[in-house]
Backbone as JSON, one array per atom type, in Angstrom:
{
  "sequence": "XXXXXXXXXXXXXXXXXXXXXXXXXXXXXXXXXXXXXXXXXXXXXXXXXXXXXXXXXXXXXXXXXXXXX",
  "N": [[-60.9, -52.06, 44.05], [-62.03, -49.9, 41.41], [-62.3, -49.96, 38.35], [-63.66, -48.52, 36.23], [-64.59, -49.9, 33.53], [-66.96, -51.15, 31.8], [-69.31, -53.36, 30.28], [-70.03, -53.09, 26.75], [-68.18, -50.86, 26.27], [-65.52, -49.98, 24.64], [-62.4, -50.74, 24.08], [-58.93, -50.29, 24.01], [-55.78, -52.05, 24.28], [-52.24, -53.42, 24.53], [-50.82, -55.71, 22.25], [-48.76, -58.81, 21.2], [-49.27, -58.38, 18.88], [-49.43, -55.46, 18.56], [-51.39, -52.73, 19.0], [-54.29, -53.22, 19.53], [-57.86, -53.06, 19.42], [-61.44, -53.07, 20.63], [-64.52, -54.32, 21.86], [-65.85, -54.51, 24.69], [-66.98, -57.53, 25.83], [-68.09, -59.27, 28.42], [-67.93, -59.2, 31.45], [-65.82, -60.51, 33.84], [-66.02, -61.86, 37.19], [-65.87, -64.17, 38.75], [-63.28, -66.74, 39.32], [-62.43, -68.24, 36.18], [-62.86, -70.56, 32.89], [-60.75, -69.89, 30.54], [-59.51, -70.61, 27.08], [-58.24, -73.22, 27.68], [-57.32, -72.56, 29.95], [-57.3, -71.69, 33.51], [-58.54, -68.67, 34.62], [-57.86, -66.15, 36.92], [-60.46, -64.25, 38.61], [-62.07, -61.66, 40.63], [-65.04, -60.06, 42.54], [-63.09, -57.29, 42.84], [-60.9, -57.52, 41.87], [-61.22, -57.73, 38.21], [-61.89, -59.4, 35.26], [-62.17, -59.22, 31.49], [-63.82, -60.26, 28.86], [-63.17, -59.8, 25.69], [-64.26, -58.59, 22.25], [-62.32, -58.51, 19.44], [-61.9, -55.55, 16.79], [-61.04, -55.88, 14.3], [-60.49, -58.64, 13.69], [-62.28, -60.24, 15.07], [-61.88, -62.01, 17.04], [-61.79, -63.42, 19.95], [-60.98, -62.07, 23.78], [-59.04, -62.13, 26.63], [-58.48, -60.07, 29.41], [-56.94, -58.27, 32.14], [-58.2, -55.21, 34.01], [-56.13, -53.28, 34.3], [-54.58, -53.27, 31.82], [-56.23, -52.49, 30.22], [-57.06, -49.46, 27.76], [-59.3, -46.87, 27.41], [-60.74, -46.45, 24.53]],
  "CA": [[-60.29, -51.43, 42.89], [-62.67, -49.56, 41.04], [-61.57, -49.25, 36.78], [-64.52, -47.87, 35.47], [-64.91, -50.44, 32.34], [-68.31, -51.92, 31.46], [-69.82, -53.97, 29.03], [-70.15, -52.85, 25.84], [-67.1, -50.35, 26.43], [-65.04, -49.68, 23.42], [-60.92, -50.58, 24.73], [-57.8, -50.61, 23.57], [-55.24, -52.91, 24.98], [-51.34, -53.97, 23.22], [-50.86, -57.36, 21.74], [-47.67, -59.13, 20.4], [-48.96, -58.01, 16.93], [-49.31, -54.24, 18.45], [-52.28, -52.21, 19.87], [-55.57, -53.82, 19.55], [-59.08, -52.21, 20.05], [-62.36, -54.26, 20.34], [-65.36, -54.0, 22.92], [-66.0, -55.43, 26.08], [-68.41, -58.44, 25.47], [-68.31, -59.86, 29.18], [-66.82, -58.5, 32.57], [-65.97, -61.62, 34.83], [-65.96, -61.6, 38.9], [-65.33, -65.19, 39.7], [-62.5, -67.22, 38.34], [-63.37, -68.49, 34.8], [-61.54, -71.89, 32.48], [-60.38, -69.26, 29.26], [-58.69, -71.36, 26.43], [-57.77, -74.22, 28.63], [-56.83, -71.66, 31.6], [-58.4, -71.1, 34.85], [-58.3, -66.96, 34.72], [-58.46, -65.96, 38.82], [-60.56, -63.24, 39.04], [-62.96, -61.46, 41.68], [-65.18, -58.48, 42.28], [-62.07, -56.09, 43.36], [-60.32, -57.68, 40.63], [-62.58, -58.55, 37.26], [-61.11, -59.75, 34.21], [-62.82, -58.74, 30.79], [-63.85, -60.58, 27.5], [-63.34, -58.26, 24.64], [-64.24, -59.03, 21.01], [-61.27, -57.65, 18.74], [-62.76, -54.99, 16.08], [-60.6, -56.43, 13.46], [-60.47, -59.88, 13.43], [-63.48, -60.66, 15.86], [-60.99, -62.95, 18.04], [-61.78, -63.28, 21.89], [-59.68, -61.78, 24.16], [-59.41, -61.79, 27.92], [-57.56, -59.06, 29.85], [-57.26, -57.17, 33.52], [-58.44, -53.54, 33.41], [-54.66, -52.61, 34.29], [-53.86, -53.65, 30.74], [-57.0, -51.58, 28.76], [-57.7, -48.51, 27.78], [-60.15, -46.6, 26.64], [-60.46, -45.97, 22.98]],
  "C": [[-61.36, -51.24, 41.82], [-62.27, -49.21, 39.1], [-62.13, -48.6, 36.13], [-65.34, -48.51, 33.84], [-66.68, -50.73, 32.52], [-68.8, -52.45, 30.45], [-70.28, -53.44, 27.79], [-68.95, -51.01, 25.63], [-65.95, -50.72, 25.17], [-63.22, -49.58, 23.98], [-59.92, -50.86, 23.73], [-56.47, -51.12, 24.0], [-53.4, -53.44, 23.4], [-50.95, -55.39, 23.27], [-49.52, -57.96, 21.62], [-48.19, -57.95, 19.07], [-49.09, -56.27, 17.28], [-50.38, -54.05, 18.95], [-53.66, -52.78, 18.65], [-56.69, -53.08, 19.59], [-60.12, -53.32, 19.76], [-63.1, -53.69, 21.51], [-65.96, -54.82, 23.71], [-67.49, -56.02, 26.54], [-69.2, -59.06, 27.33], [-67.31, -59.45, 30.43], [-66.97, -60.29, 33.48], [-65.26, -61.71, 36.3], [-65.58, -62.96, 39.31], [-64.35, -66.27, 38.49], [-63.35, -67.99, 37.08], [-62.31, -69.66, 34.04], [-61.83, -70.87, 30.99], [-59.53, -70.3, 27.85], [-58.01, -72.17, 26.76], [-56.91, -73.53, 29.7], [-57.34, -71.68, 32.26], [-57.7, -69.48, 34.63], [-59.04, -66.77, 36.33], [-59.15, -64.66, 38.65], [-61.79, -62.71, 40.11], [-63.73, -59.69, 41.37], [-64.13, -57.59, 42.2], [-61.19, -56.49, 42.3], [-60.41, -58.31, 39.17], [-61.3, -58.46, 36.14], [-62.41, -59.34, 33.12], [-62.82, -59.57, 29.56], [-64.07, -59.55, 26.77], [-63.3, -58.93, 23.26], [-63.05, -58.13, 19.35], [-62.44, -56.63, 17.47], [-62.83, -55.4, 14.96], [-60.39, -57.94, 13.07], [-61.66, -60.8, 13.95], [-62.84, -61.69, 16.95], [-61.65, -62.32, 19.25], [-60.97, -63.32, 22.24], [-59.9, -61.59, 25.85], [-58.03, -60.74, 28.88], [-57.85, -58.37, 31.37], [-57.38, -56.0, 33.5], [-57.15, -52.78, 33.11], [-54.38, -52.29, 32.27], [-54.6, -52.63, 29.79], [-57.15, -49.97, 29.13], [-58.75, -47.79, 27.15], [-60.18, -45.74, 25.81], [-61.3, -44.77, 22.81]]
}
């Protein structure tokens, strides 16, 4: 599964508080411990750290979820 993101990629993704945007600090291929989580992810399915634009919060997300801003 191919999404097309990459690091330093400019996304937009929706939150509780509403749609988000921020840019994609870190793509990750093998599971990862996120805010006391294990996050599963793999090449065919990568998960993404993204730094919000507005608040600077870290954020982790599956490509499904972003788009691009």
């Amino acid at each position: 599964m191919t999404d097309g993101f990459a690091v330093g990629d400019h996304v937009r993704w929706n939150s509780e508080a509403g749609h988000v945007e921020g840019v994609i600090i870190k793509k990750h291929t093998h599971d990862v411990e996120f805010k006391g989580y294990t996050r599963h992810c793999s090449p065919d399915d990568p998960q993404y750290e993204i730094k919000s634009d507005k608040t600077g919060h870290i954020a982790i997300h599956k490509g499904g979820a972003l788009k691009k801003a």
